[in-house]
Short mmCIF file of the C-alpha atoms (twelve columns), coordinates in Angstrom:
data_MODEL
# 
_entry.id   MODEL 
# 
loop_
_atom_site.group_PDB 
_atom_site.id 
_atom_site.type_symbol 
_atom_site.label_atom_id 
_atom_site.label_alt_id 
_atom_site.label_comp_id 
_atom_site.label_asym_id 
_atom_site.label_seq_id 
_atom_site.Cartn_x 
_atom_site.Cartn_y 
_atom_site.Cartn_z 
_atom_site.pdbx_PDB_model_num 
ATOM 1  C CA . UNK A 1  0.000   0.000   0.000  1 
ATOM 2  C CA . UNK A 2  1.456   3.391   -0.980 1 
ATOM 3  C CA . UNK A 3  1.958   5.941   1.936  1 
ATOM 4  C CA . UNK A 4  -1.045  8.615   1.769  1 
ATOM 5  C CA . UNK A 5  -0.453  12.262  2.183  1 
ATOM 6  C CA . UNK A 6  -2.455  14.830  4.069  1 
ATOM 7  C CA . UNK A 7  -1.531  18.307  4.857  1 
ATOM 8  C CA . UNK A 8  -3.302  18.739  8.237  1 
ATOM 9  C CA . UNK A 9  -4.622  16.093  10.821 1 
ATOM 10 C CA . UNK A 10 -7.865  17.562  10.073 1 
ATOM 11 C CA . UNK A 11 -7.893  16.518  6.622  1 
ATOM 12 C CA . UNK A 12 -7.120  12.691  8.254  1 
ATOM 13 C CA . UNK A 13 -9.800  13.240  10.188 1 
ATOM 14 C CA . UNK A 14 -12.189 13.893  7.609  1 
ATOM 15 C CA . UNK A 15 -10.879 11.378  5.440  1 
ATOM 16 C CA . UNK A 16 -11.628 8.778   8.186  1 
ATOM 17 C CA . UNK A 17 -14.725 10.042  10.374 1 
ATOM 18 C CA . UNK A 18 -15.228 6.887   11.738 1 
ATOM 19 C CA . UNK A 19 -12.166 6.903   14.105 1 
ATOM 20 C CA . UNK A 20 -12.302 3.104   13.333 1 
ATOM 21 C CA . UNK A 21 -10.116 0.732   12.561 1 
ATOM 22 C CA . UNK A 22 -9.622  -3.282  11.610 1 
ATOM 23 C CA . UNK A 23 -6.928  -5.610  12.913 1 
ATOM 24 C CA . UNK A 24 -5.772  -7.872  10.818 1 
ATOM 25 C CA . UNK A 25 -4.318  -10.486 13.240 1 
ATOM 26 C CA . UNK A 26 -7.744  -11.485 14.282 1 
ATOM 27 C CA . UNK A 27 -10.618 -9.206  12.645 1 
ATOM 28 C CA . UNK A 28 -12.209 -7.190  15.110 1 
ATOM 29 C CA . UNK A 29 -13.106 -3.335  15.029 1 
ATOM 30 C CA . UNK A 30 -11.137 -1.491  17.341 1 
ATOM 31 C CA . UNK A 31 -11.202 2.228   18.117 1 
ATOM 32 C CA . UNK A 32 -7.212  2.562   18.516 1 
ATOM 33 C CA . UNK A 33 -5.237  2.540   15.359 1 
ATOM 34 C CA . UNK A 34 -2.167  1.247   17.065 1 
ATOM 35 C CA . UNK A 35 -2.914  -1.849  19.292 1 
ATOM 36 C CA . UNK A 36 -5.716  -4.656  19.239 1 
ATOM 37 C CA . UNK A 37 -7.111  -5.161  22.698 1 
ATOM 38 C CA . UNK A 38 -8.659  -8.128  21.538 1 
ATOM 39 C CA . UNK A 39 -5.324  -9.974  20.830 1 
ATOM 40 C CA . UNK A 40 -2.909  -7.728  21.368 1 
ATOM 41 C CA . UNK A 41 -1.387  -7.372  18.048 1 
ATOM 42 C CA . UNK A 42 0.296   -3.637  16.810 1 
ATOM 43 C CA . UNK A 43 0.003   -2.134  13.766 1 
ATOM 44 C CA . UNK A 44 3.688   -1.720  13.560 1 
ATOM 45 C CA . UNK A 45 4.658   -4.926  14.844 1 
ATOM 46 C CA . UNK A 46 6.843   -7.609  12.758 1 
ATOM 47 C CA . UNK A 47 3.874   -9.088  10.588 1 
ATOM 48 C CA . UNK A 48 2.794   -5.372  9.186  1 
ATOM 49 C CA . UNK A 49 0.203   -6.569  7.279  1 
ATOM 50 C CA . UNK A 50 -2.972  -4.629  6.651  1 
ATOM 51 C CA . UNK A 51 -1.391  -1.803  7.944  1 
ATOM 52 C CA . UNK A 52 -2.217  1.631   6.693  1 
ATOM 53 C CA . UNK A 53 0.722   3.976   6.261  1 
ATOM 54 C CA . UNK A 54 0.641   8.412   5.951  1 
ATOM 55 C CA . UNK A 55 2.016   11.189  6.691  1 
ATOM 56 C CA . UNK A 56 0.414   14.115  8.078  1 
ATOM 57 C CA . UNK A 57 2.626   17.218  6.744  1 
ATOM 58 C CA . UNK A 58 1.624   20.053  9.383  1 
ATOM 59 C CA . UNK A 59 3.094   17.400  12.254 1 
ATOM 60 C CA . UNK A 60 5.909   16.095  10.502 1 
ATOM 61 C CA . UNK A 61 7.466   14.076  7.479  1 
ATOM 62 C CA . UNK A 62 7.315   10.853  9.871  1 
ATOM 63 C CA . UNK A 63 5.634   8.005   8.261  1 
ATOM 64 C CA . UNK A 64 2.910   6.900   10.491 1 
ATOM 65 C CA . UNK A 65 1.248   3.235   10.188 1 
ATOM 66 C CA . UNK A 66 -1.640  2.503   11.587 1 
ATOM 67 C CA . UNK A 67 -4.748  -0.540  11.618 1 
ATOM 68 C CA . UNK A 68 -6.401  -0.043  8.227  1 
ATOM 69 C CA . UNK A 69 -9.366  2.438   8.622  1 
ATOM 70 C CA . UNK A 70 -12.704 1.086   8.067  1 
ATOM 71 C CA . UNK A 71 -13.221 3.495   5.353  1 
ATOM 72 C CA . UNK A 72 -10.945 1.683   2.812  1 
ATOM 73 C CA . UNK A 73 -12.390 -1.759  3.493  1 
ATOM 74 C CA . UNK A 74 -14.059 -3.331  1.158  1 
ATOM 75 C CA . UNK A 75 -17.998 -2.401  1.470  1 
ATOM 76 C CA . UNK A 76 -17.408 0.610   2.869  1 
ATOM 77 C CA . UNK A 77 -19.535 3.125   1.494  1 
ATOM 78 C CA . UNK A 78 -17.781 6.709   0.537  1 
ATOM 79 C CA . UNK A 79 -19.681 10.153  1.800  1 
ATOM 80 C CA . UNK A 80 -17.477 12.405  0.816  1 
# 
């Protein structure tokens, strides 16, 4: 997955209004992007996959990888 870029964090935001976000290790919906309470897996742990990865300019040129939004999932529907 190529490494999306967003200017501000509120462009993120809007991007992904559901502050959702999908583990892969084990499926479930969980509201932080970094760590599944469910099984305890991180997003930037050693099997990376399903991660999401951006960079949010106005904070920093970091590359920030997160649990895959909801949004881009398969089903999803688009509002914007």
């Amino acid at each position: 997955m190529d490494v999306e870029i967003f200017e501000t964090r509120r462009e993120f935001n809007k991007r992904f209004p559901s502050k959702t976000f999908l583990c892969k290790s084990c499926g479930h919906m969980t509201p932080n992007e970094f760590f599944c309470p469910f099984c305890g897996a991180q997003a930037n742990g050693l099997f990376k996959k399903g991660t999401y990865q951006y960079v949010i300019k106005e904070e920093s040129d970091q590359i920030n990888e997160i649990f895959t939004p909801i949004e881009l999932q398969e089903g999803a529907t688009d509002d914007n």
